[in-house]
N, C-alpha and C positions, 0 to 999 in steps of 0.2 A: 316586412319591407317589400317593395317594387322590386323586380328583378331587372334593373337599369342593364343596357348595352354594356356601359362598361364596366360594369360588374363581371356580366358575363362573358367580357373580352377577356380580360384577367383571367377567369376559370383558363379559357381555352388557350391562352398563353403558355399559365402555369403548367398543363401537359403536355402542349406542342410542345414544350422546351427540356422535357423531363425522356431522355434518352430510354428509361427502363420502361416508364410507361409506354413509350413506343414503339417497345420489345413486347412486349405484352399484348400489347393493342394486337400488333401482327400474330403474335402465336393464338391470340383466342377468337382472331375474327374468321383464321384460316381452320383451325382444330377444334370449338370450342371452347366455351371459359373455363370447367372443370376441367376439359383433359390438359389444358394450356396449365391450370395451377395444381393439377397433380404431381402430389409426392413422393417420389420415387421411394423415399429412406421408409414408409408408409407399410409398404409392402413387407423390407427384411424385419420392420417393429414388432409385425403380428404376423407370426407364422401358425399353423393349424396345427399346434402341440399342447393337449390337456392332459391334467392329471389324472382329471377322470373324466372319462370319453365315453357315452354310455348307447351311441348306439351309430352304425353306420348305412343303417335302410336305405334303400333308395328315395330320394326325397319326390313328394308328389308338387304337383302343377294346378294351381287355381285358376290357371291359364286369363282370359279376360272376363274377371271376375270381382268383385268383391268378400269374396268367400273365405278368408285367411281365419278369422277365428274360429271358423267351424275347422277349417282345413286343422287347424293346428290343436284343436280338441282330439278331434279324429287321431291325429298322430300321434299324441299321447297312448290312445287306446290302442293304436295296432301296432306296437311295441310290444306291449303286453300278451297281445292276440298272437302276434310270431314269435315271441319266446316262450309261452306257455306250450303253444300248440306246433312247436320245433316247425315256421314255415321259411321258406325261403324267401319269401317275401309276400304281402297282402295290404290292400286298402280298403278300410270301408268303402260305402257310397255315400257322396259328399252332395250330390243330387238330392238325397232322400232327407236329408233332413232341410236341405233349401227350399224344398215342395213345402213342408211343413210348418215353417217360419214363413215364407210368402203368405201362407193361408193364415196363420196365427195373428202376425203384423197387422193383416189387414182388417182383421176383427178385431184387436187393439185399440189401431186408430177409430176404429167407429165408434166402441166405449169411450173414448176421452173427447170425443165430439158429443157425445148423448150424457155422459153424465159432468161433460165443463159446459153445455152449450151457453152458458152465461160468462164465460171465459173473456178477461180484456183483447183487444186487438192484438197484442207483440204475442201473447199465447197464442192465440188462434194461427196468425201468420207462420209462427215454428211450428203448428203441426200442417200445415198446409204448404211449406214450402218444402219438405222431403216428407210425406205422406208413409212411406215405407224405403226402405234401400236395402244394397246388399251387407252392410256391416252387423256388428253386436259385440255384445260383449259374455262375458263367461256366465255368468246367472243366465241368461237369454241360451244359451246352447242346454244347460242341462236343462231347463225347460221345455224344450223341445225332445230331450234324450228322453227325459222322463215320462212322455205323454207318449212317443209315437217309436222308441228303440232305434234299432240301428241295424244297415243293412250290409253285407256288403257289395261292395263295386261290381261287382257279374250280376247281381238280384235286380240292380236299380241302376242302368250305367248314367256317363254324361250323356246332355243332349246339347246341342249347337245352342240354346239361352242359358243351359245352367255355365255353358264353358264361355260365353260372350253375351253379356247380361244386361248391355247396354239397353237392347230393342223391349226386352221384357220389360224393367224398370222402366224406362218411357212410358208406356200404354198402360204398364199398371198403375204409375201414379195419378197419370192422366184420368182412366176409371175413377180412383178415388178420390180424386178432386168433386168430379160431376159427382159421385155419391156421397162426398160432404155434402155438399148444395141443398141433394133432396135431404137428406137424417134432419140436416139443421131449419131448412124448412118448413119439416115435419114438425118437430120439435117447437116452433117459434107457434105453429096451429093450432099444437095442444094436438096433435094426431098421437095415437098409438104407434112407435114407428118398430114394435119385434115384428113384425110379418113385413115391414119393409127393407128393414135388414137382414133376415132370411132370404131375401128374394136378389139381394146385393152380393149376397155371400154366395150363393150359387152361380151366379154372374162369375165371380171371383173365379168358385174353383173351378169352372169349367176353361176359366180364361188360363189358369195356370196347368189344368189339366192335359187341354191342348195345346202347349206350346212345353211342357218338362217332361208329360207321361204320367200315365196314371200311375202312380203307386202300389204293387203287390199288395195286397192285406197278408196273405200269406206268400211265401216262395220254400224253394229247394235250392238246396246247398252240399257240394262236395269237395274236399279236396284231399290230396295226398303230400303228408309230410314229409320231413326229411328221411325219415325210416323206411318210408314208402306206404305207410300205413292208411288207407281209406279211410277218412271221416264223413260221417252223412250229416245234416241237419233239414229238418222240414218242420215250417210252424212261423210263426210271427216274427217281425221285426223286435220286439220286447222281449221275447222267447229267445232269441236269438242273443240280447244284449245281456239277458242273466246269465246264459251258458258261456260266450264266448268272451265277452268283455266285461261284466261283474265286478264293476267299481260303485263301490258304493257314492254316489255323489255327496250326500250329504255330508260327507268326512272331510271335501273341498271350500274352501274360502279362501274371498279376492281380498288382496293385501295389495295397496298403492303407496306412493310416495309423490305426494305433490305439498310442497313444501311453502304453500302461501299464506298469506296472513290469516285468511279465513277459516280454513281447516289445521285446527292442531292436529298434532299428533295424538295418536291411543285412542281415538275417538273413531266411531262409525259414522258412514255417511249412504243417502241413498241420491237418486237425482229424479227431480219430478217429470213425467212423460215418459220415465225411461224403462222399457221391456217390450215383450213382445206373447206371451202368453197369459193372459186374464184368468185369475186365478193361481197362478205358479207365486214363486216365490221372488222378492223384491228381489230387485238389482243393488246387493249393498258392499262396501266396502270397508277396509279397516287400514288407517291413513298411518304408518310407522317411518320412521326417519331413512334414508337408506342404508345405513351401515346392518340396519338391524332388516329390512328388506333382502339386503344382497344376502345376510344370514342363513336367512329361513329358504332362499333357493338353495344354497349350498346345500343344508340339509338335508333338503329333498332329493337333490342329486347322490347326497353321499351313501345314502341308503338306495338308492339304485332306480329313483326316479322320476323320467323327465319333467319340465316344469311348462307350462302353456305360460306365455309372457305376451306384455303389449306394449309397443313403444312407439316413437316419431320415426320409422324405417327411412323418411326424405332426407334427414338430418345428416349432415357430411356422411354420409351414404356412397359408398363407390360400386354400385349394383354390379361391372363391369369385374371386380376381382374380388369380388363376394366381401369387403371389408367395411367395418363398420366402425368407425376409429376418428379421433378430432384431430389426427394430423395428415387427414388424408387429402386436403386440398391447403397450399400455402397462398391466403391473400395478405398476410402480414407483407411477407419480404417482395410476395409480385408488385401488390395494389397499396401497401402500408392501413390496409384496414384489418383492423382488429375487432371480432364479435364478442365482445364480452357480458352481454345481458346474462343472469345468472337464470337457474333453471324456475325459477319462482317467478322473475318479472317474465320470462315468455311466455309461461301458463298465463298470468296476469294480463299479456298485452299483446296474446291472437298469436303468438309466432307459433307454439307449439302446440300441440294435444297428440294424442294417441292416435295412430292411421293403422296402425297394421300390429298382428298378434302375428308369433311364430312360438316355436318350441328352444329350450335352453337345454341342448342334447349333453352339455360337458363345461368342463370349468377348469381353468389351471391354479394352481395354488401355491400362494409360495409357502416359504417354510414356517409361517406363525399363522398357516391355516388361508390367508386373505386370496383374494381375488385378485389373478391380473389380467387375463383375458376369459371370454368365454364361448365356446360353441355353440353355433344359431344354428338349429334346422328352421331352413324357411319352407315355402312352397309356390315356389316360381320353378320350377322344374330344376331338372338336372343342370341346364347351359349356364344356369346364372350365375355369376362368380367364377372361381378356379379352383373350387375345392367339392365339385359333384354335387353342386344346390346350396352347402353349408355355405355358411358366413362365420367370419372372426368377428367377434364385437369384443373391444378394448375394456377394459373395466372402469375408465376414463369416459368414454361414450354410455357405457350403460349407467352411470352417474348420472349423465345429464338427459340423455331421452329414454328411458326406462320407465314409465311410470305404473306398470299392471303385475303381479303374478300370482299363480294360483298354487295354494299348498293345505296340505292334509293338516286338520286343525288339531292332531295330537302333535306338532312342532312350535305350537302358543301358546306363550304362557300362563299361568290364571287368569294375568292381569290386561291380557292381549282378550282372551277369551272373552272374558267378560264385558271389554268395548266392545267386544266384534259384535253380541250379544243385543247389547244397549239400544234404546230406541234411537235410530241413529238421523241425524241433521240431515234435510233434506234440503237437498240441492237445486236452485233454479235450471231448468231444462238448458240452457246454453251453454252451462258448465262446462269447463273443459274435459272434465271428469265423465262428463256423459256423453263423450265421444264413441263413436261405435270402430272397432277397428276393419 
């Protein structure tokens, strides 16, 4: 219909006349809309009290970045690296495998230009309108672990793009747009185009070289533990990731829950375009219900180790007092609107997908085992929230925007195993699923 005058007279009646709305009106235009429907009772619901609480590091800073799944890979590992190696505190360098992944993405994208160059338009367009960015997902990290190790934070520090990545990201896409043009070209001429993209990829790393830092091949390493005892290391970033951090990757798999018509459960899924080192291993998933999801974290937690997870961080998100809970903003009793879309039509209809990976440091339980809230390490630094970086997330919230975690596959069953296994449904690149966080 026509949006007639006095239609819209009526709307504006119906508020001008509604006293509570123009309590509202005034507290959100003078405070903001979130701080204006902030709930107070929010705060005493979810206190920072777990059962099992498995670690209280100082939480690190992605600062202005898109770096969170690496960030939160990493901190999984330096858990391990400070309680094995009795340290006070330590972080890899979150720089060194960003170098790595910039260079890898970009040679990616050139393969799926060179071997789709006959690709419909809406393909071409999704690889051409984010060419490369700062996200990923868990297969895309140990990809890069496994090729090029790990360093830490003193061998490889930050540099002003890896911590503010706006300006890099800009001119690297940009690059890569103009080096589509010539590949596809090339390609359309019947030219040989490997000595042209040899010649693109040095472009590349010189452009990431000089603006992150070159990369050690080798470095030197010391520190002194809690004992006081000197530890040395000199030798390779690889070298370094067998001695210090020796997690066998291959014992990890991504376990989701997205509960739409399309992907049943117990089945495997990959998504098309989606990775970043040519050659490594697929980006694949294993789609479980979430009761049996929230499971296999506990698990992992109860045996004493943290879990890298990926969810909708924006989602009734109060960043301000670290809480991550569905009663943390009231527009029912402010505005009388009510969001009820279930977690399936959002996936379904753009609201949702994964933004952001953090770590699941702790879990409270009640007495028949279950979930009621859970402890988030994030890594927005120390200021964020009110609890020294952590977050509370509800077991109500991680219901609804939870959809990623990573767990040791001797916690799957046969029957788990052998979808995960299976050649799995490949997903059209839009997927929500192939969200990078």
């Amino acid at each position: 219909m026509t949006l007639t005058n006095d239609f819209t007279q009526k709307l504006y009646e119906n508020f001008a006349e509604n006293p509570k709305f123009r309590a509202v009106e005034n507290a959100a235009t003078k405070n903001g809309l979130l701080n204006a429907l902030e709930a107070r009772s929010s705060h005493a619901n979810n206190l920072p009290e777990f059962s099992i609480d498995l670690t209280s590091d100082p939480v690190t800073n992605q600062k202005q970045s898109g770096r969170c799944w690496m960030f939160a890979a990493m901190n999984t590992f330096r858990h391990k690296v400070i309680n094995n190696f009795k340290l006070e505190n330590f972080e890899l360098s979150q720089a060194y495998p960003y170098f790595w992944d910039k260079y890898e993405k970009s040679n990616w994208f050139f393969e799926q230009l060179i071997e789709n160059s006959e690709m419909d338009d809406r393909r071409l367009k999704f690889l051409l309108q984010t060419p490369q960015q700062d996200g990923g997902q868990w297969d895309m990290i140990v990809a890069i672990f496994e090729k090029y190790g790990v360093m830490p934070k003193a061998a490889y520090p930050e540099s002003s793009a890896s911590s503010t990545s706006r300006e890099l990201n800009q001119y690297l896409n940009k690059l890569l747009r103009q080096d589509a043009q010539l590949l596809l070209d090339a390609v359309k001429a019947g030219k040989d185009v490997a000595a042209l993209k040899e010649s693109l990829l040095q472009e590349i790393f010189n452009f990431l070289a000089a603006t992150l830092g070159l990369p050690p091949q080798e470095f030197d390493f010391a520190f002194r533990n809690k004992d006081k005892e000197l530890v040395k290391f000199s030798g390779t970033p690889k070298e370094f990731y067998d001695q210090f951090v020796a997690v066998d990757l291959d014992n990890y798999v991504s376990i989701i829950n997205a509960p739409t018509a399309d992907k049943p459960y117990n089945k495997s899924y990959t998504v098309e375009f989606l990775g970043n080192v040519v050659g490594a291993r697929d980006v694949k998933h294993l789609n479980v219900d979430m009761s049996r999801f929230k499971k296999l974290a506990i698990a992992q937690m109860q045996q004493g180790e943290t879990v890298w997870f990926g969810c909708d961080v924006g989602q009734v998100s109060n960043r301000k007092s670290g809480l991550l809970t569905l009663d943390a903003y009231d527009f029912e009793t402010a505005l009388d609107i009510e969001f009820t879309q279930d977690k399936a039509g959002r996936l379904d209809y753009g609201e949702s997908l994964m933004t952001h990976a953090m770590v699941l440091a702790g879990v409270d339980l009640d007495e028949n085992g279950n979930s009621t809230q859970w402890k988030v390490e994030n890594s927005w630094g120390k200021d964020a929230g009110e609890f020294n970086g952590y977050f509370v997330a509800s077991d109500a919230w991680m219901d609804e925007y939870t959809y990623q975690i990573v767990v040791r596959k001797d916690l799957l069953t046969e029957e788990e195993l052998a979808a995960y296994a299976a050649e799995p449904q490949v997903l059209l690149p839009w997927d929500p699923m192939g969200a990078l966080a």
